[in-house]
One Martini backbone bead per residue (centre of mass of N, CA, C, O) as a GRO file, in nm:
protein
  198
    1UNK     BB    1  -2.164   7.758   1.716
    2UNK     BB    2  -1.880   7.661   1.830
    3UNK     BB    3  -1.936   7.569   2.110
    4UNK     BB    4  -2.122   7.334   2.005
    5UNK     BB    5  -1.944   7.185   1.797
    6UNK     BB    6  -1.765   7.118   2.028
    7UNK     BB    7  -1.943   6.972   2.205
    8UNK     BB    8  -2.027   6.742   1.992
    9UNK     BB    9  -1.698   6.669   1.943
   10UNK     BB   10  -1.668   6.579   2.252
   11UNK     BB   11  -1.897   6.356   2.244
   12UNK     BB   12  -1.744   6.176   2.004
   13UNK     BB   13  -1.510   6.112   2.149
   14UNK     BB   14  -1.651   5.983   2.409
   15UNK     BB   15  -1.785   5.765   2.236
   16UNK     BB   16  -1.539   5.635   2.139
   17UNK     BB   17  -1.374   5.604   2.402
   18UNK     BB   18  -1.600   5.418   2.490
   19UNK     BB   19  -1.642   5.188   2.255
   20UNK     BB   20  -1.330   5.102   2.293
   21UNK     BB   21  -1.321   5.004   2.561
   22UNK     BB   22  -1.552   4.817   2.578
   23UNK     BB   23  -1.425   4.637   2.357
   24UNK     BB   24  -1.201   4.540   2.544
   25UNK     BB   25  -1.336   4.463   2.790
   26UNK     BB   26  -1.461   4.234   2.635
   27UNK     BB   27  -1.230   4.102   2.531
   28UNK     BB   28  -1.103   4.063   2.829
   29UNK     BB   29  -1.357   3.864   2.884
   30UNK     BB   30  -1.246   3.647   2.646
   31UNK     BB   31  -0.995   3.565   2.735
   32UNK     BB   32  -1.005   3.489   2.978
   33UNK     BB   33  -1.248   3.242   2.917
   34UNK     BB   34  -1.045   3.150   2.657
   35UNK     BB   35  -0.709   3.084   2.781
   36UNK     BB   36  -0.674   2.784   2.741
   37UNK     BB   37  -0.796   2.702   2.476
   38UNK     BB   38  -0.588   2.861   2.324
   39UNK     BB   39  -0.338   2.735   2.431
   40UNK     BB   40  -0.435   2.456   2.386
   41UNK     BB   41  -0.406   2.502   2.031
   42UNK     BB   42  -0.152   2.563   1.999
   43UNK     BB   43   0.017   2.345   2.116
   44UNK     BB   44  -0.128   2.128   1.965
   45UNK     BB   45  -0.015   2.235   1.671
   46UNK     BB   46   0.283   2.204   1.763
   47UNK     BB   47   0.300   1.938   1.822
   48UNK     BB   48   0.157   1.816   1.547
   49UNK     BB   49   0.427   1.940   1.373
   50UNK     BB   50   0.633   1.787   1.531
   51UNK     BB   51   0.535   1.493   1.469
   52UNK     BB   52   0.515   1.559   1.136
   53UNK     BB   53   0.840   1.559   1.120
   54UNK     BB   54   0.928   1.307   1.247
   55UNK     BB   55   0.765   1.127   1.095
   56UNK     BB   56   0.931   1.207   0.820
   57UNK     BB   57   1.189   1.100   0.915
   58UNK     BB   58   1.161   0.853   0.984
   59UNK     BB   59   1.048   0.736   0.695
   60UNK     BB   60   1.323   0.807   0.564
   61UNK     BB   61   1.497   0.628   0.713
   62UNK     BB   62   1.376   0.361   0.656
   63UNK     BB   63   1.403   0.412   0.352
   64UNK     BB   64   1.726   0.403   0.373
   65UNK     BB   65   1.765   0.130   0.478
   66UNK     BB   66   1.622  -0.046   0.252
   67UNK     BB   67   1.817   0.049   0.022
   68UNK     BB   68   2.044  -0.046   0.136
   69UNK     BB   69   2.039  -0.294   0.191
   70UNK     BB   70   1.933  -0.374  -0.109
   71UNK     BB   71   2.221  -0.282  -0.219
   72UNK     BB   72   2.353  -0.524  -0.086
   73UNK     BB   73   2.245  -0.761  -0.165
   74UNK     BB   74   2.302  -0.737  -0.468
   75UNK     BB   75   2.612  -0.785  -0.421
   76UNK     BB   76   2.537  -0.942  -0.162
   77UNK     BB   77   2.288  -1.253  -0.133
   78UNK     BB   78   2.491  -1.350   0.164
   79UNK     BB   79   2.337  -1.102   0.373
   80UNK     BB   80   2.256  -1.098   0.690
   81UNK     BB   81   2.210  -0.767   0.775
   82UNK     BB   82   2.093  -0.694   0.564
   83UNK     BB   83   1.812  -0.912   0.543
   84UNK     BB   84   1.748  -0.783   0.863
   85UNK     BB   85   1.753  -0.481   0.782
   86UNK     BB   86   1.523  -0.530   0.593
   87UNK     BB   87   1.306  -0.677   0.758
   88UNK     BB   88   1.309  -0.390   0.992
   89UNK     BB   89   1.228  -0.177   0.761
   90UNK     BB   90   1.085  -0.381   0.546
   91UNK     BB   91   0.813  -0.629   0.477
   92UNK     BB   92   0.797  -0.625   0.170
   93UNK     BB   93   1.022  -0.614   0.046
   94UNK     BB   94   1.144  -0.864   0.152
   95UNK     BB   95   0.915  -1.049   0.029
   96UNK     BB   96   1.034  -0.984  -0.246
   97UNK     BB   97   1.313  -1.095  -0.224
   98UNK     BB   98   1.252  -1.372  -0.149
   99UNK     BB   99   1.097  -1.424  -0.390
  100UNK     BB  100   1.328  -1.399  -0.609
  101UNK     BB  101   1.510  -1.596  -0.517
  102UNK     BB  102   1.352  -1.814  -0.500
  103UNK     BB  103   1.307  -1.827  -0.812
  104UNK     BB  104   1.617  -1.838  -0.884
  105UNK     BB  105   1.644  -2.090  -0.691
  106UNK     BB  106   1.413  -2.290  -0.727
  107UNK     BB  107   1.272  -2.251  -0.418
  108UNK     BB  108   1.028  -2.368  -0.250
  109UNK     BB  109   1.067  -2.380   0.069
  110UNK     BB  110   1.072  -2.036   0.030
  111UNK     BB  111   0.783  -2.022  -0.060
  112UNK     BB  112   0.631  -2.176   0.171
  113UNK     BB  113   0.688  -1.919   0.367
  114UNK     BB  114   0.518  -1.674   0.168
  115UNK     BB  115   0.181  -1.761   0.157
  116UNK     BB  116   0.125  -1.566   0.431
  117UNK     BB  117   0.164  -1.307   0.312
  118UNK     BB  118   0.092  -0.951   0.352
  119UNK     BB  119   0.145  -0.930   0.098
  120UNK     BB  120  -0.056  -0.978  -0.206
  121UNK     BB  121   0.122  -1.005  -0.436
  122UNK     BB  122   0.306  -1.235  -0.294
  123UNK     BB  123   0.086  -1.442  -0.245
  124UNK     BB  124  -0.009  -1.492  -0.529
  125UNK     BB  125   0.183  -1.572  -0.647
  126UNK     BB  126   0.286  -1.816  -0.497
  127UNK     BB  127   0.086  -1.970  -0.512
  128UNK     BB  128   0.118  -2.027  -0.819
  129UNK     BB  129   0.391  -2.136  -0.824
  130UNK     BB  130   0.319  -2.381  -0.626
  131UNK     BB  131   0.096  -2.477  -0.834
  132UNK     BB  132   0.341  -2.535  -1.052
  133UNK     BB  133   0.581  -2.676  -0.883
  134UNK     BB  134   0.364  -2.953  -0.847
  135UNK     BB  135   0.103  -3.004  -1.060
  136UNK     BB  136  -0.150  -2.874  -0.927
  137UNK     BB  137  -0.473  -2.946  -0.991
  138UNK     BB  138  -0.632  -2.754  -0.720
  139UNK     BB  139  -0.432  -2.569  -0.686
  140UNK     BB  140  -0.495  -2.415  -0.979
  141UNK     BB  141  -0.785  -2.383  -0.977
  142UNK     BB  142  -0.819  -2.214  -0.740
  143UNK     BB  143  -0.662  -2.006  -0.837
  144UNK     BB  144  -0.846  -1.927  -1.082
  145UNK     BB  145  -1.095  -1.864  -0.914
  146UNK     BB  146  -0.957  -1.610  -0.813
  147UNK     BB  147  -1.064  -1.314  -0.956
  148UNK     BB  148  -0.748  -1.107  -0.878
  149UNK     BB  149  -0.578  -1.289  -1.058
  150UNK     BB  150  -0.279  -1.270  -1.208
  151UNK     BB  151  -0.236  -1.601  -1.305
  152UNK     BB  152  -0.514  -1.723  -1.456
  153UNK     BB  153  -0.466  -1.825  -1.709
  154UNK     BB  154  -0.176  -1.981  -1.660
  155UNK     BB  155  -0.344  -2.176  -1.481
  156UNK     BB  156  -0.518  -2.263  -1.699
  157UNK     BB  157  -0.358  -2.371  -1.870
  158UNK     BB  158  -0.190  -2.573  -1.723
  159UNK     BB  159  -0.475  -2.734  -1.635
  160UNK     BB  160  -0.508  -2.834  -1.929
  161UNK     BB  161  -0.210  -3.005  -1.965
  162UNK     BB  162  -0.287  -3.194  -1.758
  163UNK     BB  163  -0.529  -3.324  -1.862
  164UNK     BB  164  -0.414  -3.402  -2.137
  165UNK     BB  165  -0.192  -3.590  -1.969
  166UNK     BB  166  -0.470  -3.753  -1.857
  167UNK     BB  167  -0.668  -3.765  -2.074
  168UNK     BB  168  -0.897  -3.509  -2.037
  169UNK     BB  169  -1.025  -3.338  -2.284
  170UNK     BB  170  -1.322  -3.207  -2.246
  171UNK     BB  171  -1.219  -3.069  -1.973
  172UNK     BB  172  -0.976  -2.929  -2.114
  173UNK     BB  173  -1.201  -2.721  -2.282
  174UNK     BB  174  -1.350  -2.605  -2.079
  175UNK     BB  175  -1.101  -2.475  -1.904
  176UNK     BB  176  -1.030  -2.319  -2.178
  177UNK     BB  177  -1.335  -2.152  -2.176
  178UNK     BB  178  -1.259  -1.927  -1.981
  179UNK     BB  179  -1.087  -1.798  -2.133
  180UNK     BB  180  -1.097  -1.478  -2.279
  181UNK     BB  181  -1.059  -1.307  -2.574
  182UNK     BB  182  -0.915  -1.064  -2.449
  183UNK     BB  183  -0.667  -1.244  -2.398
  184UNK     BB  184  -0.343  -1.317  -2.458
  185UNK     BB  185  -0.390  -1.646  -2.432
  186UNK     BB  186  -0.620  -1.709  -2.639
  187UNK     BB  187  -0.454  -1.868  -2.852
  188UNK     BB  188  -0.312  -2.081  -2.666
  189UNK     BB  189  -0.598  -2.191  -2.616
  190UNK     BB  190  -0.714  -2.257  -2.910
  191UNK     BB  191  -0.416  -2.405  -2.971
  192UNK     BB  192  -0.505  -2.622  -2.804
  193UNK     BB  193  -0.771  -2.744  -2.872
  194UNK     BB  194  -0.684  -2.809  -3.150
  195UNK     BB  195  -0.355  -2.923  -3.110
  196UNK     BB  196  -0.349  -3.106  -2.808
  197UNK     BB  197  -0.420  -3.341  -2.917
  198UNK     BB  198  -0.269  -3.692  -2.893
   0.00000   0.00000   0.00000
């Protein structure tokens, strides 16, 4: 009976050393076939880490120059090389930089420069600006009609006492009816319709 048992035993052992080899061999013609795939998709990864790493690096660089630049403006905002440095660094930060001094030494001139920027929010604002520093009843007007526009309220007062000072209260009226309720401008709307004609 021990002599069974022993043999037995030494045929699961040789069951499993034979199921170890297979599975070996299976692996070993799995790497095999697919060894290049392996190699090429670690490389893969590794690159693409590397260039994550990289394009972080750049974006930090470009962002430390922009506030660089921006923070010498702010001292000197008669420096050419600050804001050269800022426009090749940040072309949005450039035209906001732009549009305030803009603003601040009232030039229009600097504003009809920024008319077709690519900043949303910068050319939004100037059409307004440009429309209000020439007194533009059409460009007012455009400037009001267009939907997500951000000063469209201030655009209808200002459209509404161009007509009030060309005595077209009617025009006026209907004009000043567009501000909504619930608009901050809404008394300012309220009293021009009721008080402004003169």
């Amino acid at each position: 009976m021990s002599l069974k048992q022993d043999i037995e035993m030494v045929k699961e052992e040789l069951n499993s050393e034979e199921k170890f080899f297979e599975k070996a061999v299976i692996t070993e013609k799995f790497i095999k076939k697919y060894k290049n795939l392996m190699i090429g998709s670690v490389v893969a990864l590794i690159i693409l880490v590397v260039a994550n790493v990289a394009y972080s690096i750049n974006k930090q660089n470009t962002l430390d120059e922009a506030n660089s630049a921006l923070a010498t403006l702010q001292k000197d905002a008669s420096s050419k090389t600050a804001l050269a440095s800022l426009k090749a660094s940040s072309p949005a930060l450039y035209d906001v930089w732009t549009y305030s001094q803009a603003i601040a030494n009232n030039d229009v001139k600097a504003l009809e420069k920024l008319k077709n920027s690519k900043t949303a929010l910068i050319s939004d604002l100037v059409a307004y600006e440009l429309a209000a520093a020439t007194k533009d009843l059409k460009a007012l007007e455009t400037y009001s009609s267009k939907e997500n526009a951000i000063y469209k309220d201030l655009a209808i007062i200002q459209e509404a006492v161009i007509l009030m000072q060309e005595s077209k209260i009617e025009e006026s009226h209907t004009t000043l009816s567009q501000i909504s309720i619930q608009s901050p401008l809404a008394q300012v709307a309220n009293a021009l319709m009721h008080y402004g004609v003169k």
